[in-house]
C-alpha positions in Angstrom: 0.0 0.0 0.0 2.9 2.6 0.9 4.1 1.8 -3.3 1.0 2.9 -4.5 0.7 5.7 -2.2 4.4 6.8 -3.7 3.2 6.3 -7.1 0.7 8.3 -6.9 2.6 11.5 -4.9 5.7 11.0 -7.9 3.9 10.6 -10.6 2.6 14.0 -11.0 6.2 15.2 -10.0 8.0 13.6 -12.9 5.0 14.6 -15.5 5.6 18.0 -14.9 9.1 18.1 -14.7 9.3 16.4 -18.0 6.3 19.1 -19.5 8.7 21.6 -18.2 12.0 20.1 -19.9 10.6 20.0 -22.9 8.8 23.6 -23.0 12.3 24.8 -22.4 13.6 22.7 -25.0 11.1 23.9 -27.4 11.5 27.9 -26.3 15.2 27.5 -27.4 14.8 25.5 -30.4 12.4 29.1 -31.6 14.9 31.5 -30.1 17.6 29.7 -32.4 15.5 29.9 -35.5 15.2 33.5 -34.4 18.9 33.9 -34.3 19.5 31.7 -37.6 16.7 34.0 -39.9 18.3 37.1 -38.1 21.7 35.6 -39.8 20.7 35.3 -42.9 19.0 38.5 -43.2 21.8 40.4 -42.4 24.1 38.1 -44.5 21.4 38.9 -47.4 21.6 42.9 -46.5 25.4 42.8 -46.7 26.0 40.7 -49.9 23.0 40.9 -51.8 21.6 44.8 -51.5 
């Protein structure tokens, strides 16, 4: 009975621990595209125009 009571106290824990992980994952993943498009644009304005 005290595994199920752990289980259910940790499981929560680790979901949103994991949900967290990954937003942060995903919040970088858009702030390098940012970067990368910002790049190129410049790299366009300087050779190009």
């Amino acid at each position: 009975m005290v595994m199920n009571h752990e289980i259910i106290i940790f499981t929560p824990i680790f979901a949103i621990l994991i949900g967290f992980t990954v937003f942060r994952v995903l919040k970088k993943r858009k702030r390098s595209a940012k970067s990368i498009y910002k790049l190129i644009d410049d790299l366009e304005k300087k050779y190009i125009y």
